[in-house]
N, C-alpha and C positions, 0 to 999 in steps of 0.2 A: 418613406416614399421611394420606389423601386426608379434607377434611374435608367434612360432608355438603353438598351440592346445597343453595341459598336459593333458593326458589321466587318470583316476581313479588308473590304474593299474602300471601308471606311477609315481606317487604319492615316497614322498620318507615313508619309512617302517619304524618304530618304532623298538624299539628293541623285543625281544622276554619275557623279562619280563613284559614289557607295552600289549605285546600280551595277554600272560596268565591272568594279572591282567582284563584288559577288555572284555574277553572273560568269563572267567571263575569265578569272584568275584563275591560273595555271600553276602549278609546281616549277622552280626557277630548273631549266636544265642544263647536265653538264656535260660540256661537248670536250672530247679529245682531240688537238689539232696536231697535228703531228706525232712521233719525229719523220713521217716519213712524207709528210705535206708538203707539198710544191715551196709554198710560200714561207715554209719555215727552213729551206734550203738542206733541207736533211741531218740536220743537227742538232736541234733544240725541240722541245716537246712544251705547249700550252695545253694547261687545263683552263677552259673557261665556263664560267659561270655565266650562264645567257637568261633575261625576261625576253621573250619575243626575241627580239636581234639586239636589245641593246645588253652591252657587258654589265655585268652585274660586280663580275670580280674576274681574276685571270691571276694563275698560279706559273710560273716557269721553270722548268727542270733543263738547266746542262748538264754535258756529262758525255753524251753521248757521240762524241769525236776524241774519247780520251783517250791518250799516250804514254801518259806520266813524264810529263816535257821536264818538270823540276826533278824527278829523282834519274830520269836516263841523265841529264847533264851530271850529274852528283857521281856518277857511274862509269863516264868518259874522261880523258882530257881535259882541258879548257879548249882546246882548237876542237875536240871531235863535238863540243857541242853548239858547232856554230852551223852546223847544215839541219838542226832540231829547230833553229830557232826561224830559221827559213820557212817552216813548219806553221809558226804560230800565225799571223796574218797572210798566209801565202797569197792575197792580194797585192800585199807591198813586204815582201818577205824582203826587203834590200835595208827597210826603215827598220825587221827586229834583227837582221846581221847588224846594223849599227848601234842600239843600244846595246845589246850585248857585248860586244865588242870593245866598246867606249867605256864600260863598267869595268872589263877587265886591266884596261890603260888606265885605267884612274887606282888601281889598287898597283898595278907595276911602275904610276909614277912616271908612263911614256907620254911625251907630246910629239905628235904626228906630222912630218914634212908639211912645209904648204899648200904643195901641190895634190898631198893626197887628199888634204880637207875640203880644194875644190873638188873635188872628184867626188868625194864623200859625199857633198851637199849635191853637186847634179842629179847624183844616182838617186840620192834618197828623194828630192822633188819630181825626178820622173817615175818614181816609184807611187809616190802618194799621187800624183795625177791619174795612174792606171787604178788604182784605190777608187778614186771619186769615180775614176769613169763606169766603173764598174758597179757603184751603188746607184748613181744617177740610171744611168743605162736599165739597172736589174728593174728598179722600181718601177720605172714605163712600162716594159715587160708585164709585171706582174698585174700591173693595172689596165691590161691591154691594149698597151699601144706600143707598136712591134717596130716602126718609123724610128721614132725617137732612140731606139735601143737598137736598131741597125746601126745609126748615126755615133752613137756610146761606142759600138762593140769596133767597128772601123779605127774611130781614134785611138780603144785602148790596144788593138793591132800596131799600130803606129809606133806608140809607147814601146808597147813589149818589142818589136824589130830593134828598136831604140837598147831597150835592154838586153835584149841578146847580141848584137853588136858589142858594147860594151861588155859584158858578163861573159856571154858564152852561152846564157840560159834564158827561158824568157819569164818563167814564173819561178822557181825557187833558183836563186840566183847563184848564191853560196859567194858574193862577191868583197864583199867586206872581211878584213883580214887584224886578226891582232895587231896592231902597230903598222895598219897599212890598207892596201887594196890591194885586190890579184896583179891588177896590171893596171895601163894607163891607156887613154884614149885610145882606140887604133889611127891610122892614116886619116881616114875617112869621116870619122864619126862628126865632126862639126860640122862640117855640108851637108854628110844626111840629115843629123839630127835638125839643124835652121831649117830645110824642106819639109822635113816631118811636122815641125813646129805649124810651120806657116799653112800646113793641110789641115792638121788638129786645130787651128784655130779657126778655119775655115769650119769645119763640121761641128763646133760648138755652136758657132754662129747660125746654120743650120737646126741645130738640135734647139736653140734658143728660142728660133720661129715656130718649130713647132709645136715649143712645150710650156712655152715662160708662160704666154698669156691664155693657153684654152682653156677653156673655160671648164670640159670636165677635169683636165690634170686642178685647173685650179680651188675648184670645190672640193675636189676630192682631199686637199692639201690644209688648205687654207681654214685655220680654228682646230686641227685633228691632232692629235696628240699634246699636248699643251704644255710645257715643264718651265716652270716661269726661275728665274736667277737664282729666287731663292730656295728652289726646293734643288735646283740644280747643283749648289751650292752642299745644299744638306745629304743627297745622297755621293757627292765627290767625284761627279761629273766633269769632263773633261771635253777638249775638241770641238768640231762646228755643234755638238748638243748643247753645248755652254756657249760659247759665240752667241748661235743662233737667238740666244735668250737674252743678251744686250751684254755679257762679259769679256769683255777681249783680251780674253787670256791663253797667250801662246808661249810655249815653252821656249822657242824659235828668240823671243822678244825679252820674255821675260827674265829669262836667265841664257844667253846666248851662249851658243857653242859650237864650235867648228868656226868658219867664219861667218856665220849669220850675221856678226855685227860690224859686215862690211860690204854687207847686202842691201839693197834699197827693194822693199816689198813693205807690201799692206795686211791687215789683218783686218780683214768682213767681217762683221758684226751684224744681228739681226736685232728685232723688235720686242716681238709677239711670243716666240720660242716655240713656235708651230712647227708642222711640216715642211711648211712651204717657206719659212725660213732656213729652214736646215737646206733645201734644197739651195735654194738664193747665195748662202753661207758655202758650201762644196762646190757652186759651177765658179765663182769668184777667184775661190781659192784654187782652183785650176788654172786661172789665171795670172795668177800672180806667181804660182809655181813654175809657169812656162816663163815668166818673167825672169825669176831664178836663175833657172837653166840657160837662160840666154846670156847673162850677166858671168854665171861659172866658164862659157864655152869663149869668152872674150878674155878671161882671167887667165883659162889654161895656156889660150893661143899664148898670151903673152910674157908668161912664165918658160913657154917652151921646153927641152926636156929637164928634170929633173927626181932626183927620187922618188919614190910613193910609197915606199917603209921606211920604217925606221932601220937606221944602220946597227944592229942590234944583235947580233946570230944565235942568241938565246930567245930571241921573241919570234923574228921574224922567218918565214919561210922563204928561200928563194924560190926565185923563176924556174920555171922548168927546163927553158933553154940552158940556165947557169948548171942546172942538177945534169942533164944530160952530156957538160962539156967540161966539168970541171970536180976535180976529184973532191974538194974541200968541201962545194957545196953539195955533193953527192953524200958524205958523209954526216954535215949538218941536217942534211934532209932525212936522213937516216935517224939521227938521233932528237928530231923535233916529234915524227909523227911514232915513234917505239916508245919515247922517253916525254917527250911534250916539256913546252916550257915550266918553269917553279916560280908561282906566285907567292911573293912575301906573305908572309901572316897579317890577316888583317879582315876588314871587313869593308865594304863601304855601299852605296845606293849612287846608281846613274837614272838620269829619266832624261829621254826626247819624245820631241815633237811627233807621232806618228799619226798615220791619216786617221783613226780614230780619236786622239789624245796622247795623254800623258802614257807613256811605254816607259816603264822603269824597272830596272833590274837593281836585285840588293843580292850581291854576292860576299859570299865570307869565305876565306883563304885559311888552310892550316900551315901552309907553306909547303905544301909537297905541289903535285904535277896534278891532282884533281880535283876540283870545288869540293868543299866539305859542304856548302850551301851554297843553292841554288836558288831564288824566288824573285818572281817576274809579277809586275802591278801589270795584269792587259787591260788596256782601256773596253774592249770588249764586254768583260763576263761587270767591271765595275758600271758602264753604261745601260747595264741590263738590268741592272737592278731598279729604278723606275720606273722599267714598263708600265706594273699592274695602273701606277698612280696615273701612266698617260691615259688607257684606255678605259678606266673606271667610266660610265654612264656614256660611252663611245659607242656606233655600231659596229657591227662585228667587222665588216667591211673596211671600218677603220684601222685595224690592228694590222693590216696590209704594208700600206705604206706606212705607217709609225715606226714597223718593227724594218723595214726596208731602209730609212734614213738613220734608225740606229746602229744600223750596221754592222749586226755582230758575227763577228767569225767563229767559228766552233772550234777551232785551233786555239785561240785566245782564250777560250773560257776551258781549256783542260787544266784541271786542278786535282 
């Protein structure tokens, strides 16, 4: 018995997601977002993998700011490679003249006046404050809102007047010295700096109204990039992207040095390890930096003058007034920057606190007048490495502000 005829129409029907998918499914495509994209600040190059707008996957290449910062130091002096390292975050080029620096005293065995290590610690937190302000700030910008990033761009003016007062420069400083610092406060700089303070905390507070709670910075923020403690942990994460994940691990705290452990400051912690913690986590730590600075400029007062090298004339460089008036230091100056100091034989690893993280330098000494090895940990190019994981099933939209709070510098990541 012939069984009836099934019609095409008759057919049974898939569901409606099976619909959509064969009806409407596309080839995943692959877009090239930089290096030369606004948002990727001219340094770094994404390949992403896009369904529609959401990421599929995302590949990242550095490279393309590169110097060869490890082998020119290898190539110089130990003094000629401290205006390279100015180089690497030149947001807070004050923070990698100090690890640097601090690496090579820990292999010569110097411990530094007290008065320099105030000075050390001011510099370097007014340093990291023009850092924040400058990722905070950039990120408003890029998400368009121009307000909030007038208000960023004003205070880290502030800063930097701050650091050219002090330095002589406003963004690669060259301030920090083997066994010392250039020089020491000027006349002035406490007054200005407490007025500058008390402006820049005003325009925080400003910046604060306008960004903390609206509602698009806050969608836009809020659940987007995600990197929870423990993957944070796993790819060796550092700085407010570890903070912001509920770890409060500061280099600052954890292993003190200079006088941080004669500083009273807080260490912000976030939640969720969102955007919008990192954010929460950087304007905090702004403030507590200025806390810092306030607590150094009370110290100096009241140490009043005293050295800020070490008494050393094989390490230290004099003043320039000393070189222009005095034959001895004329000659010393002669045979620092010809001949350069001689690092004993050895090796060792320093790491500080710098506005992205852990900044560490592992230098190895043959004992002549030049690094035989030079190698720099930048929190940068190690922070980067998580991207893909933040923005996996993200829209594209999102890789904006993700890659803004991770804040990577293109100086950092030359290898």
């Amino acid at each position: 018995m012939s069984s009836e005829p099934t019609f095409l129409t008759e057919r049974p029907r898939e569901g409606p997601e099976d619909d959509l998918e064969r009806d409407l499914h596309t080839e995943h495509q692959i877009l090239n977002m930089g290096p030369s994209h606004p948002a990727t600040h001219g340094t770094v190059k994404f390949t992403v993998e896009l369904d529609g707008e959401t990421v599929v996957d995302l590949d990242v290449a550095v490279g393309y700011l590169h110097r060869g910062f490890e082998k020119e130091c290898e190539a110089g002096t130990w003094y000629q490679a401290i205006p390279y390292t100015d180089r690497l975050n030149y947001n807070s080029s004050i923070l990698s003249n100090l690890g640097y620096c601090m690496a090579v005293e820990k292999l010569l065995g110097l411990e530094t006046p007290e008065r320099c290590q105030w000075l050390r610690v001011m510099s370097s937190e007014l340093s990291r404050v023009a850092d924040h302000l400058t990722r905070c700030g950039a990120a408003c910008l890029e998400m368009q809102a121009m307000t909030p990033f007038i208000y960023g761009i004003e205070a880290r003016e502030l800063v930097w007047d701050l650091c050219e007062m002090l330095c002589g420069a406003r963004l690669t400083s060259n301030y920090i010295r083997i066994g010392g610092v250039k020089h020491g406060m000027p006349k002035d700089f406490a007054r200005t700096a407490r007025a500058n303070i008390a402006t820049i905390r005003t325009l925080l507070a400003d910046f604060d109204k306008v960004v903390t709670r609206n509602r698009i910075f806050v969608d836009r923020l809020k659940g987007t990039g995600i990197l929870s403690k423990e993957e944070c942990i796993r790819y060796a994460v550092t700085g407010p992207l570890l903070r912001a994940a509920g770890v409060p691990l500061d280099v600052r705290k954890a292993e003190p040095y200079l006088v941080y452990d004669q500083i009273d400051f807080d260490v912000p912690i976030g939640e969720v390890g969102d955007n919008y913690d990192r954010y929460l986590v950087c304007v905090e730590e702004m403030h507590q930096s200025l806390r810092i600075v306030e607590q150094c400029l009370e110290r100096l007062e009241d140490l009043g003058d005293g050295p800020v090298n070490v008494d050393d004339p094989r390490v230290r460089w004099p003043a320039k007034g000393r070189v222009f008036n005095h034959m001895e230091e004329l000659i010393q100056q002669f045979k620092a920057v010809t001949e350069g100091p001689r690092v004993p034989a050895g090796e060792g690893y320093l790491a500080i606190e710098s506005a992205n993280g852990e900044l560490g330098f592992y230098l190895v000494s043959d004992g002549s007048a030049v690094p035989w090895k030079v190698r720099c940990r930048p929190p940068s190019l190690i922070n980067l490495a998580p991207l893909p994981l933040m923005v996996r099933g993200a829209l594209l939209a999102d890789i904006i502000p993700t890659f803004d709070f991770v804040n990577m510098i293109g100086g950092e990541c030359d290898r």
